[in-house]
N, C-alpha and C positions, 0 to 999 in steps of 0.2 A: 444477611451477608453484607458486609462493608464492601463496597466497589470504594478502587484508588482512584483519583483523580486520572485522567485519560493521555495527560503529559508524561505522570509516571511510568507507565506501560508501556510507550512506546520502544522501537529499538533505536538504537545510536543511527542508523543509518537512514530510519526516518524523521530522526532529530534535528540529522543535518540536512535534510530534504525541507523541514519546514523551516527553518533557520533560513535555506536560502531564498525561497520564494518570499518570506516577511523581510527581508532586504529588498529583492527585487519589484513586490510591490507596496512597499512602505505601509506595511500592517505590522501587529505585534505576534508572537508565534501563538498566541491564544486567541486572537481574529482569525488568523488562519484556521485554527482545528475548530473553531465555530461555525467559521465559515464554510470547511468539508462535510462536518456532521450536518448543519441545514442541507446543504445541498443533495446527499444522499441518504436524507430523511424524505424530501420534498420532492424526491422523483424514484419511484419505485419502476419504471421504468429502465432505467438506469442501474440500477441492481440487481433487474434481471441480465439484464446485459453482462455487468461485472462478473454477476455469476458465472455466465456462459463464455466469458475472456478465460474466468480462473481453469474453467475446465479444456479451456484450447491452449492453455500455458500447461497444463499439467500434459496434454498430449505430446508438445514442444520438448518438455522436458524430459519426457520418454524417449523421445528418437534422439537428443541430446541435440538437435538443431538450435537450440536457446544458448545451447553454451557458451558463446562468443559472447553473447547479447546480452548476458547479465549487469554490464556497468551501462543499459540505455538510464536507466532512474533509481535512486535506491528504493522508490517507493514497487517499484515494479521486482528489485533483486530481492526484497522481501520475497516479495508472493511464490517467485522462484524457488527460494530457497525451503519455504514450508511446506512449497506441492514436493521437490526432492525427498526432504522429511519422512511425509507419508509414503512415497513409493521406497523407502528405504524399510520401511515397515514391516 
């Protein structure tokens, strides 16, 4: 299987997520996604956790209490929007 480059993948709206943080802390948008994939390469910890956020977003988004709260990050209106996805399923 050919895997795309991990830039190509992304959605527009975590494009402009990592666009602004590589402004704000003067890296390039490929420092940046090197620098999130070490990070949660490097602490499994930490993605047990995410795991268990994803599954408290996906309860969120059942009682539809997140509604409002969709523009806090586009990185986070992702995850929102995929757990909807599947409960549309």
């Amino acid at each position: 299987m050919i895997r795309k480059p991990i830039h190509t993948t992304l959605s527009e709206s975590c494009h402009s997520w990592i666009h602004q943080e590589a402004e704000n802390i003067d890296k390039t948008k490929g420092q940046i996604i090197d620098m999130a994939i070490d990070f949660y390469k490097n602490n499994n910890e930490l993605l047990i956790e995410y795991n268990q956020a994803k599954v408290f977003l996906k309860e969120l988004v059942k009682s539809e209490i997140l509604e409002n709260y969709l523009k806090a990050k586009p990185l986070l209106q992702r995850i929102v929007r995929e757990e909807m996805d599947k409960n549309k399923e």
